[in-house]
C-alpha positions as CSV (number, residue, x, y, z in Angstrom):
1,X,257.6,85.4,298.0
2,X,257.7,86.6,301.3
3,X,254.6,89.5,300.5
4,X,252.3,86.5,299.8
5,X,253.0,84.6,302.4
6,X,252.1,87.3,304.9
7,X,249.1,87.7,302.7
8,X,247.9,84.8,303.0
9,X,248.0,84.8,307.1
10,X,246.0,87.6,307.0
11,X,243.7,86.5,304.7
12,X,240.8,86.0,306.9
13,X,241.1,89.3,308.1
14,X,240.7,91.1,305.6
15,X,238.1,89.4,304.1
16,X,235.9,89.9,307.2
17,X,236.6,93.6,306.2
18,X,234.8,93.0,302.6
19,X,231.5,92.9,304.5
20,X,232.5,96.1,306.1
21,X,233.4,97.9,302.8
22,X,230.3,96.5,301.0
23,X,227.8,98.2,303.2
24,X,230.1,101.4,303.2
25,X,230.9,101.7,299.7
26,X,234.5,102.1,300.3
27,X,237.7,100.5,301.5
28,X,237.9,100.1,305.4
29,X,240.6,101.5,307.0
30,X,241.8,98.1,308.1
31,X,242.4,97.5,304.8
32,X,243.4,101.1,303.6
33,X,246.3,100.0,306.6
34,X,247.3,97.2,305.1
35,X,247.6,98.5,301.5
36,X,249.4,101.2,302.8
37,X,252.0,99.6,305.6
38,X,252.6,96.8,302.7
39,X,252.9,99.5,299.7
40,X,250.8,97.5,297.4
41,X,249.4,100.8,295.0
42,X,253.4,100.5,294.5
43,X,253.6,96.9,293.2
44,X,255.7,98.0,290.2
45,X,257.3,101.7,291.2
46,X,260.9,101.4,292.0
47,X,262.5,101.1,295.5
48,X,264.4,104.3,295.3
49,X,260.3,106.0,295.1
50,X,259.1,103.6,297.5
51,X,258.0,101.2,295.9
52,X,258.4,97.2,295.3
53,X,259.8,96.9,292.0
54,X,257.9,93.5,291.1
55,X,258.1,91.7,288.6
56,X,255.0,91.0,286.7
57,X,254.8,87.6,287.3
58,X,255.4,88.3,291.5
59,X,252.5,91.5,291.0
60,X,250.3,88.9,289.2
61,X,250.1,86.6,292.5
62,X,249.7,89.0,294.3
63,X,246.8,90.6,292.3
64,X,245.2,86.8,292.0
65,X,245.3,86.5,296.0
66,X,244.0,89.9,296.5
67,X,240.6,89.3,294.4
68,X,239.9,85.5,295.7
69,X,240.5,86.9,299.3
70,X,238.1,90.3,297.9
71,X,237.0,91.4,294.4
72,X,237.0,95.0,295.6
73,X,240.2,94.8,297.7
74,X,242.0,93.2,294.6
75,X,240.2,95.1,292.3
76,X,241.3,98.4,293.7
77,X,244.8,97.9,294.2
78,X,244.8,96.1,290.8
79,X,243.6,99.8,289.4
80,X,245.5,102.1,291.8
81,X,249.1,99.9,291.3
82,X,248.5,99.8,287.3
83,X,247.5,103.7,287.8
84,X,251.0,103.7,289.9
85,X,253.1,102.2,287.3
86,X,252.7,105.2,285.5
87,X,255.5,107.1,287.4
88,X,258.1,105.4,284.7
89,X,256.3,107.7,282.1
90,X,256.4,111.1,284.1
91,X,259.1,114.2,284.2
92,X,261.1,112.3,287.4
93,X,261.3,115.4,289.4
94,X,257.3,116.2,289.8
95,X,257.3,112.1,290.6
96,X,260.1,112.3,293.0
97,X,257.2,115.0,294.7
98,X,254.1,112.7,294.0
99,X,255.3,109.6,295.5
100,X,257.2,111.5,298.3
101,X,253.5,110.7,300.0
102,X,253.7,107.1,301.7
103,X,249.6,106.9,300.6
104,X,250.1,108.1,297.3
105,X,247.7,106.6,294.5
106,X,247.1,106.9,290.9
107,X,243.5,106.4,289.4
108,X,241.1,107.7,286.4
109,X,240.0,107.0,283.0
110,X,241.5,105.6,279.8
111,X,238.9,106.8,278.0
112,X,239.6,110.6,275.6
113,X,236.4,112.2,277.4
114,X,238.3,115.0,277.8
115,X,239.4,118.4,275.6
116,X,242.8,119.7,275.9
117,X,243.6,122.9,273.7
118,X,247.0,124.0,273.8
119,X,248.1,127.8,275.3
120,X,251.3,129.1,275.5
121,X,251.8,127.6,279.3
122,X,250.7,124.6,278.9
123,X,246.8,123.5,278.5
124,X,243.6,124.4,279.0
125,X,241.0,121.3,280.2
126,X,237.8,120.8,281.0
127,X,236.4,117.3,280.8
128,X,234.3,114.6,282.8
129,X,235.7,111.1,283.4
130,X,234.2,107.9,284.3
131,X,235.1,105.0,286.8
132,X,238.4,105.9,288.7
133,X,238.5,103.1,290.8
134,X,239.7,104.4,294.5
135,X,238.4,107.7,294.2
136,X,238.1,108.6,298.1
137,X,241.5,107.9,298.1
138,X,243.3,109.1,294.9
139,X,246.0,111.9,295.5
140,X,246.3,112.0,291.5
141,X,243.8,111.6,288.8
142,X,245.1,110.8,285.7
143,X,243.1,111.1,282.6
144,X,242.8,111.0,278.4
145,X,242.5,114.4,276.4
146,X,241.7,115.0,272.4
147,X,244.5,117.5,271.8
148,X,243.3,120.9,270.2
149,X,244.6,124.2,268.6
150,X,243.1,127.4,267.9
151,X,240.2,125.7,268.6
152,X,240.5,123.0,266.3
153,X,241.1,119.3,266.8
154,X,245.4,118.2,266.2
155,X,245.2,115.0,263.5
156,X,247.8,112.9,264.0
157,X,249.1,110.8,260.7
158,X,246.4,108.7,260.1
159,X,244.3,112.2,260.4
160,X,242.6,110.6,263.4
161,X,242.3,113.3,266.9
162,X,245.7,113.2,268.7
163,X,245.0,111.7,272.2
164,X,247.3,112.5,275.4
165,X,247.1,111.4,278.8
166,X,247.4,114.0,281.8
167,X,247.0,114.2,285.5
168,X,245.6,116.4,288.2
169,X,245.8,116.6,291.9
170,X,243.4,116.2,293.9
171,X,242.6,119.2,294.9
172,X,241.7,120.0,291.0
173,X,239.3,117.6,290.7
174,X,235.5,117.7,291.6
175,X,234.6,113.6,292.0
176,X,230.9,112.9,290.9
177,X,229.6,110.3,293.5
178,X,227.8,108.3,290.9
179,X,229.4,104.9,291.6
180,X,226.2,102.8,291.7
181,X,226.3,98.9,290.5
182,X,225.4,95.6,292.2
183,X,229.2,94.4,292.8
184,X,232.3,95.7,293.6
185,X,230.7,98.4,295.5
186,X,233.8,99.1,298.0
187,X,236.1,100.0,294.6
188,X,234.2,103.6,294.3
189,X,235.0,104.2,291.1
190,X,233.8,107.2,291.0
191,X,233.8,110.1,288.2
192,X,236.0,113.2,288.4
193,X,235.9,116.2,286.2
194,X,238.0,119.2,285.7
195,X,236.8,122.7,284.4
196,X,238.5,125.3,282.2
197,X,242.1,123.8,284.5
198,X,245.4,125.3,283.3
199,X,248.1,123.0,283.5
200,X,251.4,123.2,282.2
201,X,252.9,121.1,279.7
202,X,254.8,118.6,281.9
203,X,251.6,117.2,283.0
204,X,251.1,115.7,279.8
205,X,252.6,111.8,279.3
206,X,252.4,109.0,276.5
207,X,252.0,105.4,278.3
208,X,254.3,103.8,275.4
209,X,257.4,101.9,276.1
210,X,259.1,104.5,273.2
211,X,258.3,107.2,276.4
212,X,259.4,105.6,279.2
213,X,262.4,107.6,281.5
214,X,263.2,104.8,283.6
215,X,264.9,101.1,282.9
216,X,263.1,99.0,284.7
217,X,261.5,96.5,282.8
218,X,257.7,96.9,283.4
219,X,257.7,100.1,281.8
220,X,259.2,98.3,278.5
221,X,256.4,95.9,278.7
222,X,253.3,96.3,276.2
223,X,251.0,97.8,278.2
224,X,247.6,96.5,276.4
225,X,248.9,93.1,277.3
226,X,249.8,94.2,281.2
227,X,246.2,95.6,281.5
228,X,244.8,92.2,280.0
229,X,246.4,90.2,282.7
230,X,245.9,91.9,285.2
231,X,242.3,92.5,284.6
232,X,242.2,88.4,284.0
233,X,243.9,87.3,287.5
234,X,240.9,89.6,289.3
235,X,238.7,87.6,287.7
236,X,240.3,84.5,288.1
237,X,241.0,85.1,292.1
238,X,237.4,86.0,292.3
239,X,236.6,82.7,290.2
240,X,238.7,80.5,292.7
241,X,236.8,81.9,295.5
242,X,233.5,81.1,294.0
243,X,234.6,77.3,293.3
244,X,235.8,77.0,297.2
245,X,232.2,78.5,298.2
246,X,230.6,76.4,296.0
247,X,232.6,73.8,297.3
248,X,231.6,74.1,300.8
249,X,227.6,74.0,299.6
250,X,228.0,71.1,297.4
251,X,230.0,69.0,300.5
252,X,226.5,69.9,302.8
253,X,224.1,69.1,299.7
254,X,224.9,66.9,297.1
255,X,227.6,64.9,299.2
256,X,230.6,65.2,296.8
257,X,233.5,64.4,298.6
258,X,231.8,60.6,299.2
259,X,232.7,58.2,296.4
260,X,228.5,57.7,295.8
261,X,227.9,60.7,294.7
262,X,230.4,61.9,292.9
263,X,229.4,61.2,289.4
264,X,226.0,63.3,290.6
265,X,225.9,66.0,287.7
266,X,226.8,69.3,289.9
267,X,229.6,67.1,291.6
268,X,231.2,67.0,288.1
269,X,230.2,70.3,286.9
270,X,232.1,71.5,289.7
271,X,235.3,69.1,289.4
272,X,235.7,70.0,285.6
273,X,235.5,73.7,286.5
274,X,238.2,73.4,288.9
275,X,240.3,71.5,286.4
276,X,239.7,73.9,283.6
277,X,240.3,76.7,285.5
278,X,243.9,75.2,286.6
279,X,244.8,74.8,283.4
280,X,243.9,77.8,282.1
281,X,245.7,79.7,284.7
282,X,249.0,77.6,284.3
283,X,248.5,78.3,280.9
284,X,248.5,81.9,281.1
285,X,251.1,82.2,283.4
286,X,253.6,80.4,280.7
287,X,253.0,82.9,278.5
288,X,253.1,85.7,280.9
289,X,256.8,84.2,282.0
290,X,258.2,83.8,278.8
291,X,257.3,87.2,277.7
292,X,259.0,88.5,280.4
293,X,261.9,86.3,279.5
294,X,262.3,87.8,276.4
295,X,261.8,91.4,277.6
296,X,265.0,90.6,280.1
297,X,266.9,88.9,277.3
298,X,266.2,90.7,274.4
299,X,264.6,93.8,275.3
300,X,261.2,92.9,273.0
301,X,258.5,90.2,272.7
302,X,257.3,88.1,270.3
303,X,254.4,89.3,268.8
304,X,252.9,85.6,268.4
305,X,253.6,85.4,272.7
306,X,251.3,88.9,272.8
307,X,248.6,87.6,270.7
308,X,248.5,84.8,272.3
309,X,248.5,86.5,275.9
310,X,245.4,88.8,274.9
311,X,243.8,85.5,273.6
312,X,244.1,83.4,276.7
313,X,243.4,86.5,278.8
314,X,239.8,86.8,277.2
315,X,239.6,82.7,276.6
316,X,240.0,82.3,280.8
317,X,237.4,85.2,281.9
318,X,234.9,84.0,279.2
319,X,235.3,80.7,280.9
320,X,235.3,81.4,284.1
321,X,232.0,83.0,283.4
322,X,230.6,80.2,281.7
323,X,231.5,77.3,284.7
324,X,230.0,80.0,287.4
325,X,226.6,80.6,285.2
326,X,226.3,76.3,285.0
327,X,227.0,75.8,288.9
328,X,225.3,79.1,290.5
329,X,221.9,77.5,290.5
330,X,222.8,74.4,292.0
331,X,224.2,76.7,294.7
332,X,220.8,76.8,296.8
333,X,219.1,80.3,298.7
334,X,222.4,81.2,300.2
335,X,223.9,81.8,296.5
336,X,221.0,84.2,296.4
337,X,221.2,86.3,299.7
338,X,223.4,89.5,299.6
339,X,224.3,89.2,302.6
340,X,226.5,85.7,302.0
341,X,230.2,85.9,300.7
342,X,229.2,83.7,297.5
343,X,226.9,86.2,296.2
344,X,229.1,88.7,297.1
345,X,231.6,87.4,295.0
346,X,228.8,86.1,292.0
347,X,228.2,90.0,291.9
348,X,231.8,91.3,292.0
349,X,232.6,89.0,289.3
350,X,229.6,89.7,286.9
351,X,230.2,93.7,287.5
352,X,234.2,92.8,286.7
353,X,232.7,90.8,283.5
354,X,231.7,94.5,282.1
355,X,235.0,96.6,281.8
356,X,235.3,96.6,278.0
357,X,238.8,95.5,277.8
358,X,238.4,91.4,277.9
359,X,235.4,91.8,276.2
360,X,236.5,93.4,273.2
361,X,237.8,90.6,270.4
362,X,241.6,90.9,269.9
363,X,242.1,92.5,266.7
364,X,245.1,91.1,264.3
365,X,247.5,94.0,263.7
């Protein structure tokens, strides 16, 4: 894929930016550029809005390269371009003005920290929401809402609160500058909230494949699965880079590249983390390739192939975890200095490690 390759020449660049964004808290512009010129918060939005109409498997790569080059970089547009996708769920005439803007990106909250009571217009929200990654640069917030009426919570079937999502501009939003953590500092994931805002009713959507007003197949595809991957290749990127670090340290200190030494215990550590890892990933990418098989051909997926998906999703993160605990003391001082890439990257992966989604057990239906 031509997008890689030009990723990949770059690479260096923009991971000399990383250092830049750490210290800043937020993208550079270098790299704000390069998203922008190379419409990556658009992975998945269709040509005719501007964007590059991926397929997952392509947006995946992408996503991987992004993280092991940066975990904020890769991290963000990870967010922003899953954020993005969410055009093929909106009233196609207020997207057609949303994504009129060349730098337009989605972020916010899955989680219902929001009220929404129904008026005659519309709605009526006030609500705080936590960790919208990109905040400095999000022209829309989207967000979750419990539905009420009169003043009372809407049940839905199972007489559980009726949940919808929504979005605001920016101009709506008040973003809480509370972003504080030991990696991925350049994501600024910020919280927003809104107050008392009156909205009308086409700002509400359902991200469900049943809602979906375009064809393309992304927004047929389940999205707890889509978040699960993608989540997982930021990790794994990020995991890669670690391994090629770690690489360069063990080379100077242990000697493992000569035939002597190799059997030396963090030599092997590191070989079977490498190995595992591989496998893993090939692994996850079958599954991810023929579910989107099926989508094509048959317009649905095998629930086994989801299952199975969300299981090697949490399966490679919990390793990846594991092999970088083992081999980050063997790593020396320089692991431990903030100011080196490898503990840049130890952080932004152990920060990643806490979004609830590939921590949570998958659940049989």
């Amino acid at each position: 894929m031509k997008l890689l390759q030009e990723l990949k020449k770059i690479a260096g660049e923009l991971r000399e930016e990383g250092d830049k964004a750490e210290l800043t808290g937020v993208l550079t512009d270098k790299q704000l550029t390069y998203i922008y010129a190379n419409r990556l918060f658009n992975l998945f939005v269709p040509e005719s809005l501007g964007g590059l109409n991926l397929s997952l498997i392509e947006a995946l790569r992408v996503e991987q390269l992004l993280a092991e080059i940066d975990g904020s970089l890769g991290w963000t547009v990870t967010l922003c371009s899953g954020a993005n996708m969410f055009v093929g769920f909106l009233d196609q005439d207020i997207a057609q003005v949303l994504f009129n803007d060349s730098k337009v990106c989605f972020g916010g909250s899955g989680r219902p920290s929001g009220r929404a009571e129904i008026t005659p217009e519309g709605y009526l929200i006030s609500g705080k929401w936590q960790f919208a990654t990109g905040a400095p640069h999000n022209t829309v917030f989207t967000a979750n809402c419990e539905i009420y009426q009169n003043g009372r919570p809407v049940l839905n079937e199972v007489k559980e609160p009726t949940v919808s999502s929504f979005f605001f501009l920016r101009e709506e939003v008040v973003i809480i500058h509370e972003w504080d953590t030991m990696g991925l500092k350049a994501t600024a994931s910020h919280s927003f909230e809104v107050n008392r805002l009156h909205v009308n009713k086409h700002r509400a959507f359902k991200i469900d494949p049943e809602y979906t007003v375009l064809k393309n197949p992304i927004f047929r595809y389940p999205f707890q699965q889509f978040a699960e991957v993608t989540l997982c290749v930021n990790s794994l990127g990020m995991t890669m880079r670690f391994l090629d670090l770690c690489n360069q340290i063990f080379d100077e200190r242990y000697k493992c590249t000569a035939t002597d030494f190799r059997e030396l215990l963090p030599c092997r550590y590191l070989s079977n983390a490498k190995r595992e890892m591989e496998h893993l990933q090939y692994h996850l990418y079958n599954l991810v390739e023929t579910s989107w098989g099926q989508l094509n051909d048959t317009n649905s997926i095998n629930p086994f192939i989801l299952k199975e998906i969300s299981v090697s999703s949490r399966q490679l993160v919990q390793k990846a975890q594991q092999w970088i605990s083992l081999l980050y003391p063997y790593c020396g001082m320089k692991a431990a200095k903030p100011s080196e890439e490898i503990n840049r990257v130890w952080r932004n992966l152990f920060t990643a490690s806490q979004h609830s989604l590939l921590i949570t057990p998958v659940v049989d239906n």
